[in-house]
C-alpha positions in Angstrom: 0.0 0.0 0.0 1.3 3.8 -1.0 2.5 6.0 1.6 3.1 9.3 2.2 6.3 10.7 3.6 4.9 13.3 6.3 6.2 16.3 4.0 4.0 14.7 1.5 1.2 14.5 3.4 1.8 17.9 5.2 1.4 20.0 1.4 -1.4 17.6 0.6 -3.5 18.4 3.9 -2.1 21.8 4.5 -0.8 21.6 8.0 2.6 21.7 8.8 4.9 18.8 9.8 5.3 20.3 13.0 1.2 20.3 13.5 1.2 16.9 12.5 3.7 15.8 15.2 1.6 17.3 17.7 -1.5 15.7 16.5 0.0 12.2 16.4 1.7 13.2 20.2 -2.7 14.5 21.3 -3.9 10.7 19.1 -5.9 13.2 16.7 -4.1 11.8 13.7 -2.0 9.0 14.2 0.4 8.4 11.7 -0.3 4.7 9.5 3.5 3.9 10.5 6.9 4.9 12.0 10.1 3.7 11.0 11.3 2.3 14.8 14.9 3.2 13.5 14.4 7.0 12.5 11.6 8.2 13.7 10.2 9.0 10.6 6.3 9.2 10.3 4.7 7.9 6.8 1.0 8.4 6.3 -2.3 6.6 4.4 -3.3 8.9 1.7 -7.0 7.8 2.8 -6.1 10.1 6.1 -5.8 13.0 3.8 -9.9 13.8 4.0 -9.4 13.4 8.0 -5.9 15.9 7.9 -8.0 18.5 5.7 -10.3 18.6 7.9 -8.5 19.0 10.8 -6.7 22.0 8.9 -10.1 23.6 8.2 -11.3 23.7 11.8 -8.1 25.3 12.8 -8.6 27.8 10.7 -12.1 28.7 12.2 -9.9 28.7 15.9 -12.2 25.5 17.0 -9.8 24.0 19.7 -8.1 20.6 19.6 -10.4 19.0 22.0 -13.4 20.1 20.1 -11.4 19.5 16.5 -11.1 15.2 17.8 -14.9 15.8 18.5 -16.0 16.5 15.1 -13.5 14.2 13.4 -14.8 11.5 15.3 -18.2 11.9 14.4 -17.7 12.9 10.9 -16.1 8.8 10.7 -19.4 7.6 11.7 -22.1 10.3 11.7 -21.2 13.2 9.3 -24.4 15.2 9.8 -23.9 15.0 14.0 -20.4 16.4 12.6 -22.2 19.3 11.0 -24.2 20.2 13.7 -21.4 20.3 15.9 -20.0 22.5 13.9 -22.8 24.7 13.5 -23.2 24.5 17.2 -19.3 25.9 17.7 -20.1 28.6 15.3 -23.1 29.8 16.5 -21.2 30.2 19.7 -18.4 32.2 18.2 -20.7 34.4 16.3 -22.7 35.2 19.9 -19.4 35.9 21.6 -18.2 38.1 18.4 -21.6 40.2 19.2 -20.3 40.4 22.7 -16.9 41.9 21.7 -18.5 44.0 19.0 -20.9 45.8 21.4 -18.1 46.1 24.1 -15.5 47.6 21.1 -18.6 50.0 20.4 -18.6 51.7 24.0 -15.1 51.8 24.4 -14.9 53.7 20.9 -17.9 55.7 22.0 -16.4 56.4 25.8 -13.0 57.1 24.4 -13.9 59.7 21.9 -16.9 61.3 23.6 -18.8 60.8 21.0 -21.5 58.5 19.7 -20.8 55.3 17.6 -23.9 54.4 16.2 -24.2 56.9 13.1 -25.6 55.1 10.1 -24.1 55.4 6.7 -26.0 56.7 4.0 -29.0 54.8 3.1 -28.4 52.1 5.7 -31.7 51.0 8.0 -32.2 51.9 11.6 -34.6 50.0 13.5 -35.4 51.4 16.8 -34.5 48.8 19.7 -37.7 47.5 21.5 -37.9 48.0 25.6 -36.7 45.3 27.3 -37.3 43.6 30.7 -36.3 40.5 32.4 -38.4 38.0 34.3 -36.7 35.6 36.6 -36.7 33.4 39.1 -34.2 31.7 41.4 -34.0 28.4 43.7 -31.0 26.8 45.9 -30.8 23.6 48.0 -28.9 21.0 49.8 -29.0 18.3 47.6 -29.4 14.7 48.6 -25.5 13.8 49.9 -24.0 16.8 51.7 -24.7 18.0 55.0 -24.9 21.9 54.4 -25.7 23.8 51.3 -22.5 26.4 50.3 -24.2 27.1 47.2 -25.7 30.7 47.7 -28.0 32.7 44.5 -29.7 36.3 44.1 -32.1 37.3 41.9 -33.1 40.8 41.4 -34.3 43.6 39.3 -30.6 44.4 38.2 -28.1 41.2 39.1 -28.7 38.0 39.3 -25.5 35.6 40.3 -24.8 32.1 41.5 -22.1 31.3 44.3 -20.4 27.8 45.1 -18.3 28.2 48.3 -15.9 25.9 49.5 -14.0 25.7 52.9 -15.4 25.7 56.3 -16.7 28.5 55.7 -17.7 28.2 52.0 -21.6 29.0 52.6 -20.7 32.5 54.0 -17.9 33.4 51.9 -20.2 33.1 48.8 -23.2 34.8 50.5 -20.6 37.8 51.4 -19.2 37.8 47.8 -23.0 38.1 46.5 -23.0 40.6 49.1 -20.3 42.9 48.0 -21.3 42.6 44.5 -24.7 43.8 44.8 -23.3 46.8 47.2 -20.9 47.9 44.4 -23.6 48.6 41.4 -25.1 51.9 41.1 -28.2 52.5 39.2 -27.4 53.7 35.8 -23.9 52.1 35.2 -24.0 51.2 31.3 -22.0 49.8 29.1 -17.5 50.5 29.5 -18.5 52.2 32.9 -20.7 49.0 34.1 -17.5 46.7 33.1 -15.5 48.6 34.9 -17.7 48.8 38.6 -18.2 45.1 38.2 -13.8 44.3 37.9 -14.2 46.9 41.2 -16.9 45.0 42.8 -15.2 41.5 42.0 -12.4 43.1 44.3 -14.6 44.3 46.9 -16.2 40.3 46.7 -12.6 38.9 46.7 -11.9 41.1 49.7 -14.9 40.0 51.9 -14.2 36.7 51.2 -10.9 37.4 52.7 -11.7 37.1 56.8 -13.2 33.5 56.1 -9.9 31.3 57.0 -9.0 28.4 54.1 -12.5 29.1 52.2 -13.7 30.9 49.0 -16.0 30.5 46.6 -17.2 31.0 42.9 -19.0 33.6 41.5 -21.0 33.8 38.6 -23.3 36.8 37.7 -25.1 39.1 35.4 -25.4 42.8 35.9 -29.1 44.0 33.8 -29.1 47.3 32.5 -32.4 47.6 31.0 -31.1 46.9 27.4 -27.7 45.0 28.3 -26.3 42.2 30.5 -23.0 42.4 31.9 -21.1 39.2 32.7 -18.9 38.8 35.4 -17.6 35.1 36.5 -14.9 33.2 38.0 -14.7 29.4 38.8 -16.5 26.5 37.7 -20.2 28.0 38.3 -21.4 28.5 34.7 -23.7 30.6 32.7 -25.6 29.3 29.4 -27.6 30.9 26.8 -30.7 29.5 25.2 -31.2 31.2 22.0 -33.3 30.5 19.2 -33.9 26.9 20.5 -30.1 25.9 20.8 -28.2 26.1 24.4 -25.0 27.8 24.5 -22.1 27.6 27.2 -21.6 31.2 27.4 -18.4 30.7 30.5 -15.5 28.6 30.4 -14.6 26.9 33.6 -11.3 28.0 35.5 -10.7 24.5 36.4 -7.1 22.4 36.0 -9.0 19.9 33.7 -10.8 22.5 31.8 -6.6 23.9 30.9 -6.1 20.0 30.0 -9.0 19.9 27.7 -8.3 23.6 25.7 -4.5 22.9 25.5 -5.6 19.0 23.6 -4.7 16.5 26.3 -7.4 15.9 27.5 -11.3 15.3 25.7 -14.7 15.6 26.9 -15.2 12.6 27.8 -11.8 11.9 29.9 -12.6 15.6 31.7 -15.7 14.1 33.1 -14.2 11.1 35.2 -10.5 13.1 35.8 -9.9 12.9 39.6 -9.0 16.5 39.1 -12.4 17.7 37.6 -13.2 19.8 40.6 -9.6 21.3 41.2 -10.2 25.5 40.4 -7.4 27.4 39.4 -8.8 30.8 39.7 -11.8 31.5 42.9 -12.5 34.1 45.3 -10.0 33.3 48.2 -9.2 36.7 49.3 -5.5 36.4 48.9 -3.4 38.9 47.0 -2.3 37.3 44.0 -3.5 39.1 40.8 -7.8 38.6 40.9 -8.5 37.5 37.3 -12.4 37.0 37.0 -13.8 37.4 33.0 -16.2 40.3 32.4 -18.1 41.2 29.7 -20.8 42.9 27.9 -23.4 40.0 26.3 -25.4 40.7 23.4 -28.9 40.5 24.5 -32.4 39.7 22.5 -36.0 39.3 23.3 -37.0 35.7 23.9 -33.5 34.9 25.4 -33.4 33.0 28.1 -30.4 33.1 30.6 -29.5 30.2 33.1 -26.9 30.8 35.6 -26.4 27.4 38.1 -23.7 25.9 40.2 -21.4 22.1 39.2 -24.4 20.6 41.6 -26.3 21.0 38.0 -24.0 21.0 35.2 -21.9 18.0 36.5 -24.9 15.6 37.1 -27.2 16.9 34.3 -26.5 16.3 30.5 -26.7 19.8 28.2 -29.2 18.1 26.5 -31.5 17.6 29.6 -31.4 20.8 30.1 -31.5 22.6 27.3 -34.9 20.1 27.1 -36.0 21.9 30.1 -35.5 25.0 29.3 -37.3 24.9 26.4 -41.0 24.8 25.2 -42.0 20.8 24.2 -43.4 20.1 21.0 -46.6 22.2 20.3 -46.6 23.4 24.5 -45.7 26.5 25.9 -42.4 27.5 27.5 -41.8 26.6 31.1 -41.9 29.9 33.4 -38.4 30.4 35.1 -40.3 29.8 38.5 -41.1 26.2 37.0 -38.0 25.9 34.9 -35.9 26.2 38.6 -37.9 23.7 40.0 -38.0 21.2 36.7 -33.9 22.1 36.7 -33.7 21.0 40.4 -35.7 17.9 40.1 -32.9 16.6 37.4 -30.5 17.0 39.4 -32.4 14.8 42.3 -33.3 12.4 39.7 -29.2 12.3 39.4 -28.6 11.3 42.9 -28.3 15.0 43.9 -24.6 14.6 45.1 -23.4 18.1 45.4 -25.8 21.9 47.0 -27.6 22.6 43.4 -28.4 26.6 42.6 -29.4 28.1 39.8 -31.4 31.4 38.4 -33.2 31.6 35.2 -33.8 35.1 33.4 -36.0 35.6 30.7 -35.6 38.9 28.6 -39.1 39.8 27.2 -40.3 42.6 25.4 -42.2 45.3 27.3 
């Protein structure tokens, strides 16, 4: 049978012979054979449809993890493999939004001047007022003996805490706490981004006087036409939008590192002994605080789920994007009954861990 020398195959499949050691090192494309006295890595020129597509998801920045996904899939399924796809896109298209409104303010705050003037000819449509309707719940679960899990849910933040420590229940209450204290009515846009890196301080600094404990914090700041996101940790934030479920955080955990640098897939992360090691929280000490905040791109109909590991860990996406949405020809749970519905999952799942969550609705007024 023909082989390719791995320069060969590299100008065929476009990626480099450097990529191509590293993807035979992460088992995403394993050479056919290797000479066991050189070292030299020859290749199947039926791998070629495999490599190219490999090459074209790097080129739309999909990471590695993902990238072994979709290649998998595409062997056996190749319209699952699309929709992954489709799925990762929409994603990065949502974000974009994100970053484009946020560019948009900082233009706009920098120059003093507005950054919304249509060219010639070019449409306007006026925004609709929006409000949001939620509702939050937070328990014990079935297996632990207290609940550190803490959640708020008001008319302008709604956030989800996961403490750990002796004193993990009150360090995320008091990080809530500080948070809430350190938005003033009115904050939009650049300012709003940067009260809620201050507040994140103040919340890392009343965490501080609870010995060996800390917490998570994920929250959303409503502005009456915007959501600012603020989180750190492994408590998460998702988006339903347009009946598909997006992961809208990204978990500052040591396997969640694993899995973006490629050692590590999806399904390995679940079961690593490691899973619940964080690698950024509130703790209150003074190494450099680096939380993720940003503006999020908001529509009517959108529908917001903030909720602690107790729910993502024992819960498939699927089961709860499920929930979240309206069955076949039925109406749209309310997010009083979506918490509850969300909650019951997680019992149904043995309820190992304090669940929270808040769901937030952003209707038209």
């Amino acid at each position: 049978m023909a082989r390719l020398t791995i320069g060969a195959f590299a100008s065929a499949c476009g990626l480099s012979a450097k990529a191509l050691r590293r993807y035979d090192e992460l088992g995403l494309l394993t050479p056919a054979y290797v000479d066991a006295f050189t070292g030299y890595r020859y290749y199947r020129p039926e791998q070629l449809e495999r490599a190219r597509l490999v090459a074209w998801l790097r080129h739309i920045g999909m990471p590695l993890a993902r990238i072994r996904l979709v290649c998998d899939l595409f062997a056996t399924d190749p319209p699952a493999a699309g929709r992954e796809v489709e799925a990762y896109w929409a994603r990065v298209e949502a974000e974009t939004a994100a970053r484009r409104d946020l560019a948009a303010f900082l233009v706009e705050h920098l120059t003093g001047g507005p950054t919304d003037r249509p060219e010639k000819g070019t449409a306007v449509m006026e925004r609709s007022t929006l409000g949001i309707r939620y509702a939050s719940r937070t328990e014990r679960g079935l297996v632990r003996e207290v609940n550190q899990d803490a959640v708020y849910a008001g008319e302008r933040l709604f956030a989800v805490a996961d403490g750990f420590g002796r004193d993990g229940a009150p360090a995320g209450e008091a990080a809530i706490g500080a948070l809430r204290a350190g938005i003033p009515a009115g904050a939009a846009g650049a300012d709003l981004l940067n009260v809620l890196a201050g507040s994140m301080a103040d919340a890392n600094r009343a965490v501080e006087r609870f010995e060996d404990s800390g917490t998570t914090l994920t929250a959303m700041a409503w502005t009456g036409s915007q959501l600012a996101l603020v989180h750190i940790g492994d408590t998460r934030a998702y988006l339903l939008r347009d009946g598909e479920l997006f992961l809208v955080t990204h978990d500052h955990t040591v396997v969640q590192s694993m899995v973006d640098a490629g050692d590590l897939d999806a399904a390995e992360a679940a079961s690593h002994p490691q899973r619940a090691m964080l690698v950024r929280a509130l703790t209150g000490g003074d190494e450099g605080l680096r939380a993720d905040v940003r503006l999020q791109d908001v529509r009517a109909g959108d529908r917001y789920l903030l909720c602690s590991k107790g729910l993502s860990v024992v819960v498939a996406q699927p089961e709860i994007d499920r929930t979240l949405t309206a069955p076949p020809g039925g109406t749209r749970p309310t997010p009083q009954e979506a918490v509850h519905a969300l909650t019951a999952l997680a019992h149904e799942a043995g309820a190992p861990d304090n669940v929270a969550c808040v769901v937030a609705d952003v209707v038209a007024l």
